[in-house]
C-alpha positions as CSV (number, residue, x, y, z in Angstrom):
1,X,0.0,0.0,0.0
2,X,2.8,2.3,0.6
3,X,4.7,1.5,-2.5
4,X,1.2,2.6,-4.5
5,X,0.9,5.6,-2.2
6,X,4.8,6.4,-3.0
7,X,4.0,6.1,-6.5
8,X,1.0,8.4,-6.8
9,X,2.7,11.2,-4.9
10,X,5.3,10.7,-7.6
11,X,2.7,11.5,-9.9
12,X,1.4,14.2,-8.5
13,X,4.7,15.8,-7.7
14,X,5.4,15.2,-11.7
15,X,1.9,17.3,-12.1
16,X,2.6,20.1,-9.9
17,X,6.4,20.6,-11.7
18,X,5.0,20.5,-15.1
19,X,2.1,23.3,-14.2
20,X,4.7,25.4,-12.7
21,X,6.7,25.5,-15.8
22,X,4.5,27.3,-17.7
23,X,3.4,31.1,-17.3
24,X,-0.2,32.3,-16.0
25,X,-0.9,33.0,-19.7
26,X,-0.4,29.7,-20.9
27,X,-2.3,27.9,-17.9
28,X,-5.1,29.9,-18.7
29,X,-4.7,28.8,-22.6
30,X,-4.5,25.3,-21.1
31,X,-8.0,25.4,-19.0
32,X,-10.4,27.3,-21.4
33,X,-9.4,24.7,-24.0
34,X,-9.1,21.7,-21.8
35,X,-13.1,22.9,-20.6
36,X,-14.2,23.7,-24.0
37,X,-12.9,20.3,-25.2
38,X,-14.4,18.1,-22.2
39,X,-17.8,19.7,-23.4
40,X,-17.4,18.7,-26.7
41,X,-16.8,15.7,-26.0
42,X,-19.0,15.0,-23.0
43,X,-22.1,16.6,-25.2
44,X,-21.2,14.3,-28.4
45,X,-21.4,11.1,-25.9
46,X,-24.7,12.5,-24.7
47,X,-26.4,13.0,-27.8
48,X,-25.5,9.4,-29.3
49,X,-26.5,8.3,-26.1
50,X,-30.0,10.2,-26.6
51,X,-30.2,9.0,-30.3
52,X,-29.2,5.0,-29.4
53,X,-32.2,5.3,-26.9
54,X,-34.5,6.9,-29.2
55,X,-33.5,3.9,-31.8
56,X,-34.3,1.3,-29.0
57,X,-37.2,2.7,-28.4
58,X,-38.3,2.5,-31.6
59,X,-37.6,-0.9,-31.9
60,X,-39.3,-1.3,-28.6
61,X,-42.6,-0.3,-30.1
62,X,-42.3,-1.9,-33.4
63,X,-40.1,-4.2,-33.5
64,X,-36.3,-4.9,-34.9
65,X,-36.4,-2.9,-38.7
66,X,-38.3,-4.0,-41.7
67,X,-38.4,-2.1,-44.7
68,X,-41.5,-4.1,-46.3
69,X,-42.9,-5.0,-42.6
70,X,-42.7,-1.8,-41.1
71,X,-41.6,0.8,-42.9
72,X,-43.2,3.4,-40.4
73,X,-39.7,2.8,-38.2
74,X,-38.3,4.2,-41.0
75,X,-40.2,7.6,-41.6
76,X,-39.7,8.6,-38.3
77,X,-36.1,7.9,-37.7
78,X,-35.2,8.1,-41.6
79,X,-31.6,9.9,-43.0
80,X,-34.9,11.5,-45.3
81,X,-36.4,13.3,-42.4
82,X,-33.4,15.6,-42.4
83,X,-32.8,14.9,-38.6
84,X,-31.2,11.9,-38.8
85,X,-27.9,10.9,-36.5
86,X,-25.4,8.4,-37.3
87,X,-23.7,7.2,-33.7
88,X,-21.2,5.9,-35.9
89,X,-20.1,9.5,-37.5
90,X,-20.6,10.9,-34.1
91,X,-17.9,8.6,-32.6
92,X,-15.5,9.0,-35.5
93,X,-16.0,12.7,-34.4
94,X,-15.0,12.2,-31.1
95,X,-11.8,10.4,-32.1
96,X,-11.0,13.9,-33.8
97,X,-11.7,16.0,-31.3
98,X,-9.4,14.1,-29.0
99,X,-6.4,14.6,-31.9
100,X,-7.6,18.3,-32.3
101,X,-7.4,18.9,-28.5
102,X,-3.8,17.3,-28.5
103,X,-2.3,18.9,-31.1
104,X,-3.9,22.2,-30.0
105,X,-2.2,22.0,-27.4
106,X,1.0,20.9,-28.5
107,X,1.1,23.4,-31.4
108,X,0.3,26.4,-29.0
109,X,3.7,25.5,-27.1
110,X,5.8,25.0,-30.4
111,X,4.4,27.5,-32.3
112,X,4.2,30.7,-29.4
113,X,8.0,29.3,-28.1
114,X,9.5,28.3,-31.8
115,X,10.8,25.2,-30.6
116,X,10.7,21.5,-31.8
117,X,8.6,19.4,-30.4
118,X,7.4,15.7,-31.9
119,X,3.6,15.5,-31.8
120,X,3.5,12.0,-33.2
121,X,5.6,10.6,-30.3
122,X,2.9,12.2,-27.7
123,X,0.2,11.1,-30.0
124,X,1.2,7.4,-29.6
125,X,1.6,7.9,-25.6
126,X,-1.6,9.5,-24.9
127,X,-4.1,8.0,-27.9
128,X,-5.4,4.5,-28.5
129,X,-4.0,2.8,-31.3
130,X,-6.5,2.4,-34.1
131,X,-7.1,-0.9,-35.2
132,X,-5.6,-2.1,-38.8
133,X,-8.4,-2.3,-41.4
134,X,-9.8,-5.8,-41.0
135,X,-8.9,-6.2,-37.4
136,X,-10.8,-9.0,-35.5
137,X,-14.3,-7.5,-33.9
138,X,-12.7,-8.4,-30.6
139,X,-9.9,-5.8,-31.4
140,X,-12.7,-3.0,-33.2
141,X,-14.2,-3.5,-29.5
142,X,-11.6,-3.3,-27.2
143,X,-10.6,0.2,-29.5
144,X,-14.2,1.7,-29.1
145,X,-14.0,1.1,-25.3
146,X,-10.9,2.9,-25.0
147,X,-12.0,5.6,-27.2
148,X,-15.5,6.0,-25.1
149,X,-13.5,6.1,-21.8
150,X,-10.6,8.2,-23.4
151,X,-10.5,12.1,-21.7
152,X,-7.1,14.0,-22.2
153,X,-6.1,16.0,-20.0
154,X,-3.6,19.0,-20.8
155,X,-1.3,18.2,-17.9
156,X,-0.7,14.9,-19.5
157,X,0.5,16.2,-22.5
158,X,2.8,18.9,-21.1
159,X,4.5,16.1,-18.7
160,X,4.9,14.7,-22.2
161,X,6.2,18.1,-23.9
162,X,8.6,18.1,-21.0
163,X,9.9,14.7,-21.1
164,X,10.9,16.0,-25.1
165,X,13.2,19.4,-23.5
166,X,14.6,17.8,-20.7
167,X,12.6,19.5,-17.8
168,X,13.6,22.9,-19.2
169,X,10.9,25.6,-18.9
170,X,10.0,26.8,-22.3
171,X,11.7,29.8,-22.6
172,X,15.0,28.2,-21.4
173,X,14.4,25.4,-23.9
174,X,13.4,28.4,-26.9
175,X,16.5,29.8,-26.0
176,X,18.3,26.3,-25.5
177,X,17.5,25.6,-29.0
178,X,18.2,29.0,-30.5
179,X,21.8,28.8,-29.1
180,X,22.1,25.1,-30.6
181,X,20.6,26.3,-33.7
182,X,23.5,28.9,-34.2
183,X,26.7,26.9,-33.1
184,X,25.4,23.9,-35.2
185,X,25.2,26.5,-38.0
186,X,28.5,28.3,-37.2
187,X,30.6,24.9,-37.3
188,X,31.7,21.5,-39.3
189,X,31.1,19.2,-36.3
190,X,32.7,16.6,-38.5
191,X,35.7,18.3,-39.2
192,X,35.9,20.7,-35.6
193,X,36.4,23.6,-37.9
194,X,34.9,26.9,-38.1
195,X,32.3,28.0,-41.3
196,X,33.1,31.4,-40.2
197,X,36.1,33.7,-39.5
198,X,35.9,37.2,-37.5
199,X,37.1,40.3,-39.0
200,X,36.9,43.0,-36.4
201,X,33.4,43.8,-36.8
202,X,32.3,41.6,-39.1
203,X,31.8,38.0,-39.1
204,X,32.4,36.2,-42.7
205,X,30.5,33.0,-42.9
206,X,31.7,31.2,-45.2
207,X,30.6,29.2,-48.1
208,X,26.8,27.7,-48.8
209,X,25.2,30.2,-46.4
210,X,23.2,32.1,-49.3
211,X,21.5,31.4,-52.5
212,X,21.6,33.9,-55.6
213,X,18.9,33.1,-58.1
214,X,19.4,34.0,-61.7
215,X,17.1,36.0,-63.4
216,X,16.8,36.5,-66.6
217,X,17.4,40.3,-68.6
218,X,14.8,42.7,-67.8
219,X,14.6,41.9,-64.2
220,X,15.0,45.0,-61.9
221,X,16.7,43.1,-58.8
222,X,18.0,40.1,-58.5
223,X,16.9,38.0,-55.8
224,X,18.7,36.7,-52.9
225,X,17.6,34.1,-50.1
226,X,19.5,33.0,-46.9
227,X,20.1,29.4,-45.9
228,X,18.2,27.8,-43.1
229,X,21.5,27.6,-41.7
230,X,22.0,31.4,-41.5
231,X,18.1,31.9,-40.6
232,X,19.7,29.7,-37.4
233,X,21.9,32.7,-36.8
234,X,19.7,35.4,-37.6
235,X,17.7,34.0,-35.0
236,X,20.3,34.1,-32.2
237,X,20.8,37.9,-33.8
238,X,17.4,38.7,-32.9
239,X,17.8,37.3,-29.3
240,X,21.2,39.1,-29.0
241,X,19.8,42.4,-29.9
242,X,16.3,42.0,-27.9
243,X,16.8,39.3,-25.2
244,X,13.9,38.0,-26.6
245,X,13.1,34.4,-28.5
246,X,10.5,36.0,-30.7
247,X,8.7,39.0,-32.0
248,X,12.4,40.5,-33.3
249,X,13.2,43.6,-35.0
250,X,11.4,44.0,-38.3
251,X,14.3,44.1,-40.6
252,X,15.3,40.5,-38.7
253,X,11.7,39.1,-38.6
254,X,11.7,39.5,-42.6
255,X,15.1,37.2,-42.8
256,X,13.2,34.4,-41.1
257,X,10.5,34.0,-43.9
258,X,11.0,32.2,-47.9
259,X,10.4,35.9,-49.5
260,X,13.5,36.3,-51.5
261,X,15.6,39.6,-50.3
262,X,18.3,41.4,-51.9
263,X,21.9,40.9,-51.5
264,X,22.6,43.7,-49.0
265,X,20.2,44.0,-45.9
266,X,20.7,47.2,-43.3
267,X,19.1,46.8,-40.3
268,X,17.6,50.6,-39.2
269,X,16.0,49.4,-36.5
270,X,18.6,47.8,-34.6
271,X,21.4,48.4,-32.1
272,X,23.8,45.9,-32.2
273,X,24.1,44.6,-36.1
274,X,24.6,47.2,-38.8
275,X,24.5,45.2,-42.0
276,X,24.2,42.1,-43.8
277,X,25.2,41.5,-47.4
278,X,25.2,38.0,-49.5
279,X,27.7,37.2,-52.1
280,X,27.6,34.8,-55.3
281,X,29.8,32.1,-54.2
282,X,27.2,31.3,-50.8
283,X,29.4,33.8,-48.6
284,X,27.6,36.1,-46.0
285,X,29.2,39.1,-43.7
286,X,27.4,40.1,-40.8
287,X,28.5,43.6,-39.9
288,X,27.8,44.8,-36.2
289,X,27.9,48.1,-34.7
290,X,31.5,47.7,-33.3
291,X,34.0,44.9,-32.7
292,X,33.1,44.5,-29.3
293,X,29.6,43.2,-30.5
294,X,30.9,40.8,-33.1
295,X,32.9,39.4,-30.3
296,X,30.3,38.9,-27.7
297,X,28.1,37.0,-30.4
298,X,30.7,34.7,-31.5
299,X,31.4,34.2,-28.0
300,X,27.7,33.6,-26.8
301,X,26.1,32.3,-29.9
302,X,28.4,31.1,-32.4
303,X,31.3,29.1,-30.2
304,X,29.3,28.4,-27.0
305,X,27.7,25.0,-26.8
306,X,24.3,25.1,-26.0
């Protein structure tokens, strides 16, 4: 009995961690969907509950269905009538709305944080696994009991979530995987060599971090795009100049999309970085504000292991 007791604490102290990880803001995002998503489901049983009793009691009165023998069954609970339920539909429903919920959920975290997070893998944990087509009835049945007893709850999933970042709130993990993001970028783990070299206040990466596309005569501008690998970086420059994981300057924001740019990018609206311009052969220099500043970044960013 105390080995049981042990264990639930366990679980509860698991619980109370994984609540306090997250701000005010994103419990509250948490409980209005977690209620709205108990009602759903809760009213969906309900009403193929009511319509299964209205069927019985049809059949009650006139007996099992007959199109020739009593075709009045049919009239009143007909597809025709326009009022029709299929308990069947209704339940596949239900099996959506428990997905919905859970990637709801998940994608709130991913997307509001920008980090990486593997929906499938909590998927698997938390949802019943769906028979194979032409499973045995036996299997179809044991699935349809699960899915009639199944209610998620959102601390479930974010025990999951935080099973995937190690325990790490989610701004340390946005900012954990920022960081990674840019040394990953800045270096040939393979080789333990730099992509980059400093030049007092601009750093020169080098090689395959850019993409010039050719246009033919009679274009005004030719078009320019970064690598993901430098969108990695650009990202640690918005954090470097904002202390921030998202909502960066402008002039950064716009490196981050797939709209193609052109080759040299000055950034009015920030403090740190000055400039960034692209050349032909993949190259890209990132001029800062001073030497001092394209120090500290390679220092913070570029060499430190997250």
């Amino acid at each position: 009995m105390n080995s049981m007791n042990d264990l639930l604490a366990k679980f509860d102290a698991v619980e109370v961690k994984s609540v306090n990880l997250i701000s005010e803001g994103d419990k509250l995002f948490c409980e209005k969907n977690q209620a709205a998503y108990e009602d759903a489901v809760t009213s969906y049983r309900e009403l193929t509950g009511f319509w299964e009793s209205m069927e019985k009691a049809q059949r009650d009165i006139l007996g099992e269905p007959d199109r020739e023998q009593n075709p009045i069954y049919f009239q009143y609970l007909s597809k025709e009538s326009g009022a029709y339920i299929d308990a069947d539909a209704v339940r596949k429903h239900i099996e959506k709305v428990h997905s919905d919920y859970l990637d709801r959920i998940v994608e709130y975290f991913r997307d509001s944080y920008r980090i990486d997070l593997n929906i499938g893998k909590i998927r698997r944990a938390l949802l019943p696994k769906k028979p194979d087509y032409g499973a045995e009835e036996g299997d179809i049945a044991a699935y349809r009991e699960k899915m009639g007893d199944l209610l998620l709850r959102y601390q479930d999933i974010l025990d999951l979530i935080f099973q995937q970042t190690d325990g790490r709130s989610f701004p340390e993990q946005a900012i954990y995987e920022l960081k990674s993001g840019c040394h990953k970028a800045a270096w040939d783990e393979a080789k333990h060599e730099r992509r980059y070299e400093l030049k007092k206040d601009t750093i020169r990466f080098l090689s395959d971090f850019s993409r010039y596309i050719y246009r033919h005569r009679g274009w005004r501008d030719p078009d320019w795009q970064l690598k993901d690998k430098m969108k990695a970086v650009m990202s640690g420059v918005g954090h470097y100049e904002t202390g921030r994981y998202k909502n960066f300057p402008r002039d950064v924001e716009d490196l981050l999309t797939d709209r193609n740019i052109l080759d040299v990018v000055d950034f009015e609206d920030c403090g740190k970085v000055r400039q960034l311009k692209m050349f032909k052969n993949g190259n890209v220099y990132l001029k800062f504000v001073s030497a001092a500043c394209a120090e500290e970044f390679v220092r913070d960013y570029l060499d430190a292991a997250a």
